[in-house]
N, C-alpha and C positions, 0 to 999 in steps of 0.2 A: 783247139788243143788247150786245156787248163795250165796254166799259169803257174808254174810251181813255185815260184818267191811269192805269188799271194797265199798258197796254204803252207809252204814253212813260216813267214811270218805270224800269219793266225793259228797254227796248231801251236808256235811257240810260245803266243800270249794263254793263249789256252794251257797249257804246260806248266805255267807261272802262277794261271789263277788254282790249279789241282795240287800244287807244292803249298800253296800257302792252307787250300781246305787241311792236308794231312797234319799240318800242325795247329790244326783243331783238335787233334788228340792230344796232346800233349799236357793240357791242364787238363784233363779228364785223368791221363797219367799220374798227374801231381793229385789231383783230388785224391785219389784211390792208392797212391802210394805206392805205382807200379813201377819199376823200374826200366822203362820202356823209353823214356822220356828221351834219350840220344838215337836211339834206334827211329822214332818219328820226327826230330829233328833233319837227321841225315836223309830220310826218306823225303823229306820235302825237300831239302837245299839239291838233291840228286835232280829233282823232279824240277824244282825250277830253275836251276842251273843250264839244264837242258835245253828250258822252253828259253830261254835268255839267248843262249847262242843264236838258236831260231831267228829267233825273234829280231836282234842285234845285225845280225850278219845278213839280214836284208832291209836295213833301217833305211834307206835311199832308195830303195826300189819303190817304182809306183804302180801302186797298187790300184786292181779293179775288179772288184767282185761280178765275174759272170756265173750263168748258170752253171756250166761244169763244173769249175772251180766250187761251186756249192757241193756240189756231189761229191767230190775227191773229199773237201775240207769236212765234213758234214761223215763221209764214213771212216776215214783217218784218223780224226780226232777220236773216235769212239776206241778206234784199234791202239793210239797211244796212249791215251787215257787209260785203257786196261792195261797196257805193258805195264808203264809206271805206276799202274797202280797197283802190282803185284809187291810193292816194296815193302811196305810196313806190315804185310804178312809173312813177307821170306825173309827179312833182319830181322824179325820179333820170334821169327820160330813159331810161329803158329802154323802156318803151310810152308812146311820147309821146302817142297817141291814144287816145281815153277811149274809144271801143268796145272796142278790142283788149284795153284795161287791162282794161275791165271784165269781157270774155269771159273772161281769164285768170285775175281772181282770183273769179268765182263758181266756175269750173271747179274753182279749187283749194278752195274751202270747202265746194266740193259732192261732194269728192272726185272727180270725175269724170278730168280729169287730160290732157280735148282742149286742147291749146295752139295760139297763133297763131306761139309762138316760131319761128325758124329762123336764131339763132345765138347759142343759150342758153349756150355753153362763152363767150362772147365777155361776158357780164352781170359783173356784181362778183358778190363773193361776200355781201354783205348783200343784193341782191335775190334771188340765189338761194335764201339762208337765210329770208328773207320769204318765197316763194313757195314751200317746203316748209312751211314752220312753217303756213301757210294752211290745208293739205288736214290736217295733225298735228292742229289742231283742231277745222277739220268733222266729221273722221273720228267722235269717240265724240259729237260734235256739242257745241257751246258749250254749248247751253241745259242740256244737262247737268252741265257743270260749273260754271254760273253755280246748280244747284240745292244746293249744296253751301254757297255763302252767302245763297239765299233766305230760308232760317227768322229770319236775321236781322235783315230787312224784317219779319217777321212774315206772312208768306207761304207760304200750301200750295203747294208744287210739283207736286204729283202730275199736274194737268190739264196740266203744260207737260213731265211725261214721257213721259205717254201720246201727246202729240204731237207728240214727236221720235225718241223712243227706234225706231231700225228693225225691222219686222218686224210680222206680226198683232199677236203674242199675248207682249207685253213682260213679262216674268217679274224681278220685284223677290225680290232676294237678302234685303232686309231690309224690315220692315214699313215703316220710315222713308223716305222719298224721298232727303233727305238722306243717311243711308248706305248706300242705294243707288247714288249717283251717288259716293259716296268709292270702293265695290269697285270699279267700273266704272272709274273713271278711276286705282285703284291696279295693278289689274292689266293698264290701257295702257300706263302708265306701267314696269313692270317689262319686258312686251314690248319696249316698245320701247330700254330700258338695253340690253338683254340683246341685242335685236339689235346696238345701235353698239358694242358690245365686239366679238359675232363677225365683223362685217364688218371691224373695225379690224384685226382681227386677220390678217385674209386683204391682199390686195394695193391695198385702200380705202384711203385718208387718210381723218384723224377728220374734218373737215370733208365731203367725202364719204358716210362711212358713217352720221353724223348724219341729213344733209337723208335719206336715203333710206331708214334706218329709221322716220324722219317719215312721208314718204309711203307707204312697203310697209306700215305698221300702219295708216295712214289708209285703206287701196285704194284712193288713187290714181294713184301711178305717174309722178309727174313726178320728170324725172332732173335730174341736175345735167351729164349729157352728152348731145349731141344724137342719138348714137345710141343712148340708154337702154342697157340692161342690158348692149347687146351691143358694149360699150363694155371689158367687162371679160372677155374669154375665159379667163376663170376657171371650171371646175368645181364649185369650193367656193362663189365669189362665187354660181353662179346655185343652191346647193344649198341655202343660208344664207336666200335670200330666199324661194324657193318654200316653205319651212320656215314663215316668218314670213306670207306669203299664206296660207298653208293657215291657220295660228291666227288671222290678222285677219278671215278668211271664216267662222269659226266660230263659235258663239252663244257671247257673253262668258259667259253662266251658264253653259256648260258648263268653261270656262277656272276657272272660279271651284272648281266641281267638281271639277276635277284636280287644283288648287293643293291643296284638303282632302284627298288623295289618294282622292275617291271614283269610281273610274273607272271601275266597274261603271254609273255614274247617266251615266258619259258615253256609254259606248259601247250602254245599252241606248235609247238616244234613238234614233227613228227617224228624224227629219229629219237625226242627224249619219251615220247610216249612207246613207242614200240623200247624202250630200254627198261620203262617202267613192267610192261607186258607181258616180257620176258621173266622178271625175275617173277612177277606175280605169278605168272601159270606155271613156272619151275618148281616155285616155291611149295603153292598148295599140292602140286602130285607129289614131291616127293616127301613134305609133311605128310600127307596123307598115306602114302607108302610105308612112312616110320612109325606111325602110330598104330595101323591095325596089324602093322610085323611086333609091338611089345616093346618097340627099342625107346619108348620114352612116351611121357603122359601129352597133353596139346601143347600146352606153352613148348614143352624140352623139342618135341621133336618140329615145331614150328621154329624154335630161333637156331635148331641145327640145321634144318634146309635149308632157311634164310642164312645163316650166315655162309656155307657153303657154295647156296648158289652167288650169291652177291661175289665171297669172294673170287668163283673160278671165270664168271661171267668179266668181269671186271679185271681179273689176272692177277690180283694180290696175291693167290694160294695160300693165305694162311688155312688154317685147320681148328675145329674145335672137335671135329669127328674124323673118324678112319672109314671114306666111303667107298673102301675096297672090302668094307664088313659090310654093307647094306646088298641089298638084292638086287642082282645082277642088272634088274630093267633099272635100277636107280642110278646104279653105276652108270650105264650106258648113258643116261640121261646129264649127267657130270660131265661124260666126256664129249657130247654133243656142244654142252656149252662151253667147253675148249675151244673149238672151233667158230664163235661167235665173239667173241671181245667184248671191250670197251666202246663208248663213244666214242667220235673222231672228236679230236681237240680236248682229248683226255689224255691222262696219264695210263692209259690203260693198252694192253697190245693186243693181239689176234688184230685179224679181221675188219673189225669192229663192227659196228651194230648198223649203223648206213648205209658198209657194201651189203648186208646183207638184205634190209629192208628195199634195195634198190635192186637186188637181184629178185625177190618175192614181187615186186612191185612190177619189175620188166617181164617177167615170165608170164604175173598174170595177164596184162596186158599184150603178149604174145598171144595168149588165146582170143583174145577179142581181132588181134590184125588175122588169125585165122578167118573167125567169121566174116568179117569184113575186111576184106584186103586191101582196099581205094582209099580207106579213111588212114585220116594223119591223128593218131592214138599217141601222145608224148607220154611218157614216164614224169610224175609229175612229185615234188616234194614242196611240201609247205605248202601247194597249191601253185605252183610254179613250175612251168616245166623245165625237166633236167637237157640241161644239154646232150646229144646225142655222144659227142664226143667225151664226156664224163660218164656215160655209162659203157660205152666201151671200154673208158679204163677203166672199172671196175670189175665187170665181165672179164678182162685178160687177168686183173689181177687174183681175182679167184680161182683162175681158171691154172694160173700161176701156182699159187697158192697149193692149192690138191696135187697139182704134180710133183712140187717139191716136198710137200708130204710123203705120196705116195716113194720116190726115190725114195726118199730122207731113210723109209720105215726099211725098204730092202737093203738099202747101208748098212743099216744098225743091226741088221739080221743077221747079215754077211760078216759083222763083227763078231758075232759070239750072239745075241743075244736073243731071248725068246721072241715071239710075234707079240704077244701083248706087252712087255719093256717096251719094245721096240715104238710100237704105237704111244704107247707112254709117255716114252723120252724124247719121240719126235714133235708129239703134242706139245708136251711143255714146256720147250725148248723152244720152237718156233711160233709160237704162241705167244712164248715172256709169260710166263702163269708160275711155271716154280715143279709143283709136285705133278706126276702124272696119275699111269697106273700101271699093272704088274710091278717091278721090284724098282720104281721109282716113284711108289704111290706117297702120301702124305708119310706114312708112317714110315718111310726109308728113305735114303740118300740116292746121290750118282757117285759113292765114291767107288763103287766096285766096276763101275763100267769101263774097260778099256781105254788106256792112252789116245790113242787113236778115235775113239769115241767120243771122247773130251773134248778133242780138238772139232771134230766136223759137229758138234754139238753147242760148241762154243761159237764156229760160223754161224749157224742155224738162228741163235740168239740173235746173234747183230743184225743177220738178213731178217729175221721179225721185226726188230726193235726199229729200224730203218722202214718197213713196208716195203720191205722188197727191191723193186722199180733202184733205189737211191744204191744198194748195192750191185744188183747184177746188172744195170746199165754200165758199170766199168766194165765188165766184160763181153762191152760190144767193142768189136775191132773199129767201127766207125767212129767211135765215143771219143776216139785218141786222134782223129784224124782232121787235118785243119777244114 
């Protein structure tokens, strides 16, 4: 049975640290002269006021991170997080409506990146700064950088990284949890420097090239223009970002490997080669597709696949193109790679690229236990074999996966909406990727989609964002049971 003075204590310090981010708007307020500056005051003293009671009013209890208690704390925080963080959109008047608010900002802490906006150039620049800053720290995800001041509760973190950190098989650089979650969020924190220098540098304003190295390291993809990327008919601009997508979709251990110049440990990873593989042969068919269709000379239609496939592969969704205009087989081939993700140990959601190369990997090797039925055939990674019981969970969580897909699309049916929306909003939504296709493709919003839409779309997000498993094991009646 989880522990409930250990997750109101920790959702409350959590609470604390999301009131002080909010008033990270506020001198963006003052710089630009908006008159917002009480409205984000109040939105944070709300927010950490709150997390203080929490917090406070179990300050004697002792505390002990077990597993559960990771689950509860770990999908909770995500759900308070978005409550409160509906604030400084519904006192600012920008989403006056606490559905919309709220659809906006789980989207942005889930990284997923679907908006109801449709006329985001028209917001001030403190809500725009707030709703990148949102998905900046989804992205390596809070609870990980709230583990960096756990040990100072006197607090194991380990059970609340296991139950965040994305991917199977979380790979700790340091035996410590704690400096664990310092390399992880040091070398976010340089990606992301390093991007606002090179955008600045290009035809961006630093205001600009800020929020959206925010979001292109987070994978999510919300712009500060309403026609996203394609806002900026820059070469450099869309070369700069796909740059940064390709590293935010890749396993942060392996980032950490590079920085030590060990690059031999990167490139003999198999999940990063099969990550490479993917974009590569996505990339050349559907270049190849764009160019004998007329829709652009080599270079144009080369850096519009690549930057398409990178982004949907990876789940950023931003856009330099509308690939609800290309030909139907290309389309198809977009929405295939919805269904594939990021690496694991990314900032990136679906799938990702390891349950997948382990499901191709198991199946072929299915056919050899065919031929040979006697023999001990392992499923092997890196040259290692995988444990049996790691590819079972993967195998259910795919197998997971497609059904709530499948469900999800006949929901959104049963709402109103056509069969390809449907598949669209389900895609994008459970996925964390942002745009789909039918009337939630790149070049439209979710603002027209039913109330009720919003909400089981808004679940959809978090049960992605989580991989599944960390949500719907609360609702096993055994989960609660001593």
């Amino acid at each position: 049975m989880p522990n409930p003075k250990t997750a109101i204590r920790i959702l409350g310090m959590l609470l604390i640290v999301e009131g002080f981010f909010m008033w990270l708007s506020i001198p963006v307020s003052l710089i630009y002269k908006e008159g917002e500056v009480l409205h984000f005051l109040v939105a944070g003293a709300i927010t950490a006021f709150a997390g203080a009671i929490g917090y406070f009013s179990t300050w004697k209890a002792r505390l002990e991170v077990t597993k559960r208690d990771g689950y509860v704390i770990v999908t909770s925080g995500w759900l308070f997080f978005s409550f409160f963080g509906t604030l400084p959109f519904l006192l600012t008047g920008a989403i006056p409506d606490f559905t919309n608010a709220f659809f906006e900002t789980i989207s942005g802490f889930t990284t997923t990146g679907a908006s109801i906006l449709d006329n985001i150039e028209e917001l001030s620049h403190g809500v725009l700064f707030w709703r990148s800053l949102t998905q900046w720290l989804g992205g390596m995800g809070i609870i990980v950088l709230t583990l960096v001041v756990l040990p100072v509760l006197g607090i194991g973190g380990m059970q609340l990284f296991a139950a965040e950190v994305p991917g199977p098989t979380p790979d700790k650089l340091h035996p410590r949890v704690k400096e664990t979650a310092k390399r992880l969020w040091s070398i976010y924190l340089i990606f992301t420097a390093a991007e606002v220098i090179l955008l600045w540098i290009g035809p961006m304003n630093l205001f600009d090239a800020i929020c959206h190295s925010f979001t292109t390291m987070a994978t999510g993809g919300y712009s500060t223009r309403q026609a996203s990327i394609a806002h900026w008919n820059s070469p450099y601009v869309h070369y700069v970002i796909i740059i940064f997508m390709f590293l935010a979709g890749t396993n942060f251990t392996l980032s950490y490997f590079g920085f030590h110049l060990r690059f031999r440990k990167v490139f003999r990873n198999e999940e990063f080669r099969y990550y490479i593989g993917f974009i590569v042969v996505f990339t050349v068919i559907i270049a190849a597709g764009l160019f004998l269709k007329g829709q652009g000379g080599v270079e144009t239609s080369v850096r519009n696949a690549l930057f398409q496939v990178v982004s949907i592969l990876t789940t950023t969704g931003y856009a330099t193109d509308d690939y609800l205009l290309w030909t139907p087989a290309l389309t198809m081939m977009i929405l295939l790679l919805m269904f594939v993700g990021g690496s694991a140990g990314s900032t990136g959601g679906g799938p990702k690229v390891m349950r997948i190369m382990i499901l191709i990997k198991n199946s072929t090797q299915e056919l050899k236990r065919l031929i040979h039925p006697n023999a001990v055939i392992p499923v092997r990674m890196n040259k290692i074999a995988v444990d049996p019981q790691v590819v079972t969970n993967v195998l259910a969580f795919l197998a997971f996966y497609v059904v709530i897909a499948i469900v999800s699309m006949v929901v959104m049916s049963a709402l109103g909406n056509d069969l390809e929306t449907s598949m669209g909003a389900v895609a994008a939504t459970l996925g964390n990727i942002g745009p789909g296709i039918g009337n939630v493709g790149p070049a439209d919003n979710f603002n027209h989609i039913a109330v009720a839409g919003k909400w089981f779309l808004s679940f959809l997000m978090l049960v992605g964002r989580l991989e599944l498993f960390t949500v719907l094991v609360l609702f096993s009646p055994s989960f609660w049971k001593e």
